[in-house]
One Martini backbone bead per residue (centre of mass of N, CA, C, O) as a GRO file, in nm:
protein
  333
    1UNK     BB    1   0.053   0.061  -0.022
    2UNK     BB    2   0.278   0.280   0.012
    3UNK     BB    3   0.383   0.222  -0.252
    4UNK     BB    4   0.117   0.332  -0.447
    5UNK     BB    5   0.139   0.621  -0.318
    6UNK     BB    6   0.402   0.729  -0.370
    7UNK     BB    7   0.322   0.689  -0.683
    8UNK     BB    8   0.070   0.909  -0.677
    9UNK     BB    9   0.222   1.149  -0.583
   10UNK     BB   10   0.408   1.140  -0.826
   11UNK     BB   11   0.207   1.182  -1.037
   12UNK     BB   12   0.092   1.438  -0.930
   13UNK     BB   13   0.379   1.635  -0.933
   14UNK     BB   14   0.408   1.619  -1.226
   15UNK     BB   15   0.165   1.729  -1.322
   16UNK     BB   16   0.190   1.966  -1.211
   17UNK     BB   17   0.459   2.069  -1.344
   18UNK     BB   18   0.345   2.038  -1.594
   19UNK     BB   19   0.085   2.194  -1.636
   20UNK     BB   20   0.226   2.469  -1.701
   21UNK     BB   21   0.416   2.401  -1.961
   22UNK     BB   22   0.193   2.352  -2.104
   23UNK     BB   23   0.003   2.586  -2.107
   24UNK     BB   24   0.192   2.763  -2.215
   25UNK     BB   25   0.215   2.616  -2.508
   26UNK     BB   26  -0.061   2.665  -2.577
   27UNK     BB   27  -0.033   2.965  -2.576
   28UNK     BB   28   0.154   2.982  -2.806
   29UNK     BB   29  -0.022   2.831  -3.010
   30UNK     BB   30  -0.222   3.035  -3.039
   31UNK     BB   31  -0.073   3.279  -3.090
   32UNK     BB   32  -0.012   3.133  -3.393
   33UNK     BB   33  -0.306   3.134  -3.465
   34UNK     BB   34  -0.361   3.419  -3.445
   35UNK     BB   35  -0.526   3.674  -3.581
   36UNK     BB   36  -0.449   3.913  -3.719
   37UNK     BB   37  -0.450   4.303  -3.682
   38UNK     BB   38  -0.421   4.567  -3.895
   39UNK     BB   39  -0.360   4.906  -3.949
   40UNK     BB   40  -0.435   5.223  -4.095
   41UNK     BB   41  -0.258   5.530  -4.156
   42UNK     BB   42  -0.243   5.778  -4.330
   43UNK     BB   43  -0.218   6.116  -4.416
   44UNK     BB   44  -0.353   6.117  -4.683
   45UNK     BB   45  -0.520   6.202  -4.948
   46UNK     BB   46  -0.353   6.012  -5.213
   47UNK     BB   47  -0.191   5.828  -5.434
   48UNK     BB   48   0.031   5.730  -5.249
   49UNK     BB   49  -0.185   5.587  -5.052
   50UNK     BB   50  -0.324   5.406  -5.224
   51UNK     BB   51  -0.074   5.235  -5.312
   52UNK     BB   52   0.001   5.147  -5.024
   53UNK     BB   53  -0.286   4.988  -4.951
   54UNK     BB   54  -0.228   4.799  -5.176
   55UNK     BB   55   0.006   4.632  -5.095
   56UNK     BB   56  -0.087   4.568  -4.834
   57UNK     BB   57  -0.351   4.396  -4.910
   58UNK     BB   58  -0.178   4.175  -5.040
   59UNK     BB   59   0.010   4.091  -4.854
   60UNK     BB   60  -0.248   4.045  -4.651
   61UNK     BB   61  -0.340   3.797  -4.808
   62UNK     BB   62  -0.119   3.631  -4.842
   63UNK     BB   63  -0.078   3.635  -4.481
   64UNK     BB   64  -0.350   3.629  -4.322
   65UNK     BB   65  -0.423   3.961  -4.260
   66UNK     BB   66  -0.603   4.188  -4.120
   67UNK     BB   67  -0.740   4.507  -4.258
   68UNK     BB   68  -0.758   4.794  -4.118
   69UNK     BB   69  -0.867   5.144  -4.273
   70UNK     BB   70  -0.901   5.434  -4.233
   71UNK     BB   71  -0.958   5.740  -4.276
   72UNK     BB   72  -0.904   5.967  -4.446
   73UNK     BB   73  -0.738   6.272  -4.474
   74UNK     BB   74  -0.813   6.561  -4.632
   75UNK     BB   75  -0.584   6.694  -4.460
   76UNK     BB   76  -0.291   6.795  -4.323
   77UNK     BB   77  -0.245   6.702  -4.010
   78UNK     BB   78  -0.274   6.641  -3.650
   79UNK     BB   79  -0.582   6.791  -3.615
   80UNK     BB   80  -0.661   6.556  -3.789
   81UNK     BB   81  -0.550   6.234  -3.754
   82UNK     BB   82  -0.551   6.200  -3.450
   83UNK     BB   83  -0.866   6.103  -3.427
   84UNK     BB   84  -0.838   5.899  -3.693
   85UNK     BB   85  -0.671   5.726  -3.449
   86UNK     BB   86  -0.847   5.719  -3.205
   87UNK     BB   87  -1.072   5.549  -3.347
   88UNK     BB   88  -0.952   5.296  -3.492
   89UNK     BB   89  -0.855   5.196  -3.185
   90UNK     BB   90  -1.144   5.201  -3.104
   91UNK     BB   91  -1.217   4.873  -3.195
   92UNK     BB   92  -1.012   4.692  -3.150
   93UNK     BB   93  -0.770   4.437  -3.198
   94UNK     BB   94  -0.488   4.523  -3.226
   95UNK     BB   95  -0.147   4.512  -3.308
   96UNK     BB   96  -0.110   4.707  -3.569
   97UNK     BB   97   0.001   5.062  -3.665
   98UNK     BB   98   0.049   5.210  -3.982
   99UNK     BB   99   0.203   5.491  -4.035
  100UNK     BB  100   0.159   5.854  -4.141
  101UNK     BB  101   0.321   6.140  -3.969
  102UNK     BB  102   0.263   6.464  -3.963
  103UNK     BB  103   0.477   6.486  -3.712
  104UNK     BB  104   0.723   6.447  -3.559
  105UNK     BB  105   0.565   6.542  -3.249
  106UNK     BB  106   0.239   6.539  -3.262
  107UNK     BB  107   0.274   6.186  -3.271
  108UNK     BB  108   0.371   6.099  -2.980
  109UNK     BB  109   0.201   6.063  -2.775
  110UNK     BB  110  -0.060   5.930  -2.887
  111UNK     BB  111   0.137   5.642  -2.994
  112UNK     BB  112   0.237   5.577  -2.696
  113UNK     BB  113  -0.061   5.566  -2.559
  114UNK     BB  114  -0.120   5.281  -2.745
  115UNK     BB  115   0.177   5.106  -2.679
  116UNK     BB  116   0.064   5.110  -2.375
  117UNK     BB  117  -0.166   4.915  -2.461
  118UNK     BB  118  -0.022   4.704  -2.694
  119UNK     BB  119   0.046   4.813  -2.926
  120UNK     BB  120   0.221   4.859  -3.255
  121UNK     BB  121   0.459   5.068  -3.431
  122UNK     BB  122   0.465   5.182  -3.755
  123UNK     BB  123   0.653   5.394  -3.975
  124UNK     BB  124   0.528   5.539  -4.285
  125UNK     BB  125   0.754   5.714  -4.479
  126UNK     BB  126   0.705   5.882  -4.192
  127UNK     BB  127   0.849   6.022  -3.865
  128UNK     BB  128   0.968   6.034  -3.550
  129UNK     BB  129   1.184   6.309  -3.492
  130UNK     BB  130   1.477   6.153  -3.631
  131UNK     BB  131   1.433   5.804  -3.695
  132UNK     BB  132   1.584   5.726  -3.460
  133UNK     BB  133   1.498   5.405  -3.295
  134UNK     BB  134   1.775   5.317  -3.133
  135UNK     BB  135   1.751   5.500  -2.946
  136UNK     BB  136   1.684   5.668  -2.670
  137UNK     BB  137   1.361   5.769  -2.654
  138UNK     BB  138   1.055   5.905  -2.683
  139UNK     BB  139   1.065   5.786  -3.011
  140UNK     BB  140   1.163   5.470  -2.999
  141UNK     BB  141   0.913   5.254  -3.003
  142UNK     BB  142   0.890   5.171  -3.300
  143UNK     BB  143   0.968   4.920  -3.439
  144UNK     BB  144   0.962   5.121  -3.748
  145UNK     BB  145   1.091   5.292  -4.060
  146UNK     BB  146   0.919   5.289  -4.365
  147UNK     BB  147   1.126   5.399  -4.642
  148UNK     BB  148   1.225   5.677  -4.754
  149UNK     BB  149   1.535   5.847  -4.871
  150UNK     BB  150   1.512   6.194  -4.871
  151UNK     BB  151   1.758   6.316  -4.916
  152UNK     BB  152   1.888   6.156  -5.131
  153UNK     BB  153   1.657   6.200  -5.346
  154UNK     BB  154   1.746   6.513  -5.310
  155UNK     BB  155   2.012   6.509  -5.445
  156UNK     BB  156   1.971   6.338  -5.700
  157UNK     BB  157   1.800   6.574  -5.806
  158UNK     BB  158   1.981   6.808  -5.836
  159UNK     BB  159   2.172   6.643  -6.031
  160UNK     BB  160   1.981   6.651  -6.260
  161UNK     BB  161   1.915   6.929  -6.290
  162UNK     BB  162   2.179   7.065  -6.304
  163UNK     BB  163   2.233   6.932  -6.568
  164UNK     BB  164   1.998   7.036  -6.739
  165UNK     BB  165   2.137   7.371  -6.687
  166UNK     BB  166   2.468   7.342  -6.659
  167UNK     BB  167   2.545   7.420  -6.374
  168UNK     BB  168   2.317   7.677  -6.374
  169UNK     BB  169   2.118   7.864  -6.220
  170UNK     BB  170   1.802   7.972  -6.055
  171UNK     BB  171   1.646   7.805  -5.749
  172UNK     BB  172   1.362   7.672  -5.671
  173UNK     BB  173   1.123   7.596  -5.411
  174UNK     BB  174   0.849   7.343  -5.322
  175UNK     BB  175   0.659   7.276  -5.032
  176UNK     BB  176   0.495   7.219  -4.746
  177UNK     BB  177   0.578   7.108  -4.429
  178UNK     BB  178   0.813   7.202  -4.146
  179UNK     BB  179   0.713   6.921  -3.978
  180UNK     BB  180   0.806   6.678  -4.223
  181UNK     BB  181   1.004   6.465  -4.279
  182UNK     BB  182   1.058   6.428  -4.573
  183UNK     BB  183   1.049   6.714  -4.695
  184UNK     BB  184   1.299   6.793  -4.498
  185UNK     BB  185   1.487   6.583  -4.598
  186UNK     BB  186   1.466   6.717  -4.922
  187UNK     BB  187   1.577   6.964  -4.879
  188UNK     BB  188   1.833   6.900  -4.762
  189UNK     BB  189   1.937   6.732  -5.030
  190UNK     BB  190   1.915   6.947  -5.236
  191UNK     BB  191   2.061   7.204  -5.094
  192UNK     BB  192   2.345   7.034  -5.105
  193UNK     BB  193   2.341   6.970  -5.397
  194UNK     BB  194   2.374   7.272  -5.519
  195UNK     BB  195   2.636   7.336  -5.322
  196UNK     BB  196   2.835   7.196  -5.542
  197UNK     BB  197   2.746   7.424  -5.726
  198UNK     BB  198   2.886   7.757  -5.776
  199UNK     BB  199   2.652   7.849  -6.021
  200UNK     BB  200   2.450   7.781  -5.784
  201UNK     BB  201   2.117   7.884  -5.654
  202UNK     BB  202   1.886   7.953  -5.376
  203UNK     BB  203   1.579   8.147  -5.354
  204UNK     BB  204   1.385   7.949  -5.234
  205UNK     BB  205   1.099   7.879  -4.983
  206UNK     BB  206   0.826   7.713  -4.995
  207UNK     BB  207   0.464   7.646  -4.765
  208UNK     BB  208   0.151   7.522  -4.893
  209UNK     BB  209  -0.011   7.308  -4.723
  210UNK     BB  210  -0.112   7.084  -4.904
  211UNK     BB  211  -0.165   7.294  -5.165
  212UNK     BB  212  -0.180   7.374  -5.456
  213UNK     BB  213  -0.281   7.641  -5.508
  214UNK     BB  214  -0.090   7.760  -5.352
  215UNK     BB  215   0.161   7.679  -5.504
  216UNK     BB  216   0.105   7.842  -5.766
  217UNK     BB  217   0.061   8.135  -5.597
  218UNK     BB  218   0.408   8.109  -5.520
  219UNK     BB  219   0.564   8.056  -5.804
  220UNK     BB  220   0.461   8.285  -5.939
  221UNK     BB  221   0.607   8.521  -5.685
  222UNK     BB  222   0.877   8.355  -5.778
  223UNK     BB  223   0.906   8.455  -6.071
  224UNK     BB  224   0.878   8.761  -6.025
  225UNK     BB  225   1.088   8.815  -5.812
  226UNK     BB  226   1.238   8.600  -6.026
  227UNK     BB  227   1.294   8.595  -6.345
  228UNK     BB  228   1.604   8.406  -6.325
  229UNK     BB  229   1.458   8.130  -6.283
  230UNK     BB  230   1.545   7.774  -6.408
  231UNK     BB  231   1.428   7.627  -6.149
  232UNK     BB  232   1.198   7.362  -6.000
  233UNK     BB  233   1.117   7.213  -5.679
  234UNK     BB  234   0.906   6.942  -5.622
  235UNK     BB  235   0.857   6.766  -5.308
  236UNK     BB  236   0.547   6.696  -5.437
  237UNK     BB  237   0.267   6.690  -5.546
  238UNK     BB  238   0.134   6.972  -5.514
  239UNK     BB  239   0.389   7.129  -5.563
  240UNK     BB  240   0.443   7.015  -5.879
  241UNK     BB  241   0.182   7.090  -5.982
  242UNK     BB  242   0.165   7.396  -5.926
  243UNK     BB  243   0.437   7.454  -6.028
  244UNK     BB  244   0.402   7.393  -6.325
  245UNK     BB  245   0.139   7.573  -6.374
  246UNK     BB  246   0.284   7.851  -6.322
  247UNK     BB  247   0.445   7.790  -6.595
  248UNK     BB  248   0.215   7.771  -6.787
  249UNK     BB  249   0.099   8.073  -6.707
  250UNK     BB  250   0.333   8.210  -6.760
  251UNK     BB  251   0.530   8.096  -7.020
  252UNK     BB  252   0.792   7.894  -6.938
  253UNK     BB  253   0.792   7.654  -7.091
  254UNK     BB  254   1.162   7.515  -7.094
  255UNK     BB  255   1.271   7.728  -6.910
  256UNK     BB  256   1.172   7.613  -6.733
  257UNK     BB  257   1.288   7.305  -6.492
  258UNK     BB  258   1.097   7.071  -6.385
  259UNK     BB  259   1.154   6.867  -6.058
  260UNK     BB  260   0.956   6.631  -5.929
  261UNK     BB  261   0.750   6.457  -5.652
  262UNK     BB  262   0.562   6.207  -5.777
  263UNK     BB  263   0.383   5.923  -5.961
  264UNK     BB  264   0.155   6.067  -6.094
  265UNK     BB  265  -0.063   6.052  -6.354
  266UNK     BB  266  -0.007   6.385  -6.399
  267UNK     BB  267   0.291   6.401  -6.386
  268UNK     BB  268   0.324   6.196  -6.660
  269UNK     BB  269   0.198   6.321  -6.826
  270UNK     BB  270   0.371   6.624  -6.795
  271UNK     BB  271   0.615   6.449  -6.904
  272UNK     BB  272   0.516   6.416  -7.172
  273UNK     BB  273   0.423   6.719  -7.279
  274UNK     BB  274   0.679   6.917  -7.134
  275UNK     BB  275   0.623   7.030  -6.806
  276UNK     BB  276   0.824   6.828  -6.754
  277UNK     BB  277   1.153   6.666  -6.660
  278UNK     BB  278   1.150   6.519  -6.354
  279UNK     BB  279   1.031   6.196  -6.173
  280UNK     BB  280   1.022   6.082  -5.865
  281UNK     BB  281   0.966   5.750  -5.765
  282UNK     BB  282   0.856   5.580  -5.537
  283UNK     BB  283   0.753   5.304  -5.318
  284UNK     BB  284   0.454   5.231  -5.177
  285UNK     BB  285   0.383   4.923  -5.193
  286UNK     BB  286   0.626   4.838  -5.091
  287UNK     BB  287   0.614   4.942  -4.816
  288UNK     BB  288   0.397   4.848  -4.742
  289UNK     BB  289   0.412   4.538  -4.789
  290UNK     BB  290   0.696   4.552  -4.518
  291UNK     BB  291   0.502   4.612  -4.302
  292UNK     BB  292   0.355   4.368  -4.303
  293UNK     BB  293   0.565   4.130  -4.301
  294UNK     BB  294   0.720   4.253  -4.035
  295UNK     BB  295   0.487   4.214  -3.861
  296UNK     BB  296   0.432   3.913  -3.892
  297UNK     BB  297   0.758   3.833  -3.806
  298UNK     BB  298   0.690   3.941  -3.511
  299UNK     BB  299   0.430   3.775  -3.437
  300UNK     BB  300   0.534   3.449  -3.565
  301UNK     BB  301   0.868   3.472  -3.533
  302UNK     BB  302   1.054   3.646  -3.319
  303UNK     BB  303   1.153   3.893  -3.511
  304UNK     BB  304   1.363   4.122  -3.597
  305UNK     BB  305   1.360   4.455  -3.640
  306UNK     BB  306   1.439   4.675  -3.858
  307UNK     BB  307   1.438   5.014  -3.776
  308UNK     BB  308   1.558   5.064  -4.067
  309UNK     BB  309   1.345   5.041  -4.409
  310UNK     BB  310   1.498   5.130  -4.734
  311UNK     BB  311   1.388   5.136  -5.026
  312UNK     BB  312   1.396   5.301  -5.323
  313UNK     BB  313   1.425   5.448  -5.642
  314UNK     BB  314   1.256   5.644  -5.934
  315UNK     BB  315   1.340   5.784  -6.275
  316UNK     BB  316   1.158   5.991  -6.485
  317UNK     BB  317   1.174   6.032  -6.848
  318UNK     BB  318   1.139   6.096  -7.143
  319UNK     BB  319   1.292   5.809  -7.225
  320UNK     BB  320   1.139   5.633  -6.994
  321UNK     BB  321   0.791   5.682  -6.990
  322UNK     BB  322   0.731   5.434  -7.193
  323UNK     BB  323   0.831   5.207  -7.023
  324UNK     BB  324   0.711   4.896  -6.910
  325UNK     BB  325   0.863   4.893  -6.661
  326UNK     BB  326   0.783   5.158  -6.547
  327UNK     BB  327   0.453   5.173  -6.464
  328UNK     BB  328   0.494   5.028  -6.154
  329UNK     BB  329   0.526   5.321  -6.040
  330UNK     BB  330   0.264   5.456  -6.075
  331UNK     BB  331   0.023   5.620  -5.946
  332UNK     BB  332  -0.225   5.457  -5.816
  333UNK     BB  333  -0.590   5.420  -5.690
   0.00000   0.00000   0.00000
């Protein structure tokens, strides 16, 4: 009798000891069978964001992830933004959130907020404080900031235009927003990269507030103030826009070189036309893409995310502007 008492002990406390070790298994097993839910939050309305959606969705198809896209917001800016981030997550089972923040620091609060609540932030486009997310900082909690390095791509257009002009004369800049990092950084890459050359002067930058309309009547009052401008680079969609109406407004179509950021289909009409000569496009959908990727890999294999992913981009010219291979580059809707 003592004897099968120990035996039952002993079967008794295995049990105990396993019971813990199973449930964790358990847990783990439901965790990795559990239907991820990905949350989009865009910038604004306009086809690079609607072509990051389609990514995103393309993506979150093959790889089995549930995406909920929030409303567009009609205007730039984090008091339109922040709500429209705000009512997303309140709809709950959010697992990560993939924005594209308006503004460096007015949306560091809010989305620590979320982060603290157990959601998971990527950003994707644009970045919080200086897209640093390696570093101990108050804006350093995002997985990843996911994007162009848009110095560089600043920087390129400088020399693309350059050229165009023969390494002389002066230009001028039409950007958007004074504290959205993309944008920031296209400023600082382009005047970098102008002042390599010492015949080339920047002579003015204007802040449209992602405006055509502003952009356009901007364009004008600087290409009036210096009519000896020769150049303009146009940092987004809107000021590329408003600043080429402008020059064909003007009737300086030809003499005036426009080289604009982001391949919309009416820039690249416009590079058609010979309204624009050069279009830089970035590369939204794969963006989206890699946002969900990282996060399935971060969520089902407990992969470590690089803190920055950085796609290229590329040039669209009148020489390949209707070459086959580039049309997967123009922003559709």
């Amino acid at each position: 009798m003592k004897k099968i008492f120990f035996v039952v002990v002993a079967l008794l406390l295995i049990a105990a000891v396993g019971l813990p070790v199973f449930a964790a298994g358990q847990k783990e097993e439901e965790k990795g069978k559990k239907e991820l839910t990905f949350a989009f939050v865009p910038g604004i309305a306009d086809p690079f964001y609607y072509t990051m959606e389609r990514g995103i969705r393309e993506k979150a198809k093959e790889l089995g992830v549930n995406i909920i896209v929030s409303e567009y917001p009609k205007s730039w800016g984090p008091e339109v933004q922040v709500p429209i981030l705000e009512a997303t997550a309140a709809r709950g089972n959010i697992d990560l959130i993939m924005i594209a923040p308006t503004s460096v620091d007015a949306l560091i609060a809010p989305l620590k907020k979320l982060y603290d609540q157990g959601i998971e932030i990527i950003t994707v486009d644009t970045y919080l404080g200086d897209g640093d997310y390696s570093k101990p900082s108050e804006y350093s909690f995002p997985l990843a900031y996911i994007g162009t390095d848009n110095e560089l791509g600043g920087k390129k257009v400088a020399e693309h235009l350059a050229k165009m002009l023969g390494y002389k004369g002066k230009v001028y800049i039409n950007t958007t927003n004074p504290d959205v990092s993309s944008v920031m950084g296209r400023v600082k890459g382009f005047k970098e990269g102008i002042a390599e050359f010492p015949n080339m002067e920047v002579v003015g930058v204007d802040y449209n507030l992602d405006v055509q309309q502003k952009a356009q009547e901007q364009t004008l009052a600087a290409l009036q103030a210096h009519p000896d401008i020769v150049g303009i680079f146009g940092t987004n969609l809107y000021s590329a826009q408003g600043a080429y109406q402008a020059v064909v407004q003007a009737g300086l179509t030809g003499a005036v070189k426009i080289a604009s950021w982001d391949a919309t289909e009416d820039l690249i009409n416009a590079l058609k036309e010979g309204k624009v000569d050069l279009v830089l496009a970035q590369k939204p959908a794969e963006i989206g893409a890699l946002a969900v990727e990282w996060g399935y890999k971060y969520f089902k294999e407990g992969a470590k995310v690089p803190k920055k992913v950085i796609p290229g981009f590329e040039f669209f010219t009148r020489e390949n502007v209707n070459d086959p291979e580039m049309q997967k580059y123009i922003y559709r809707k």
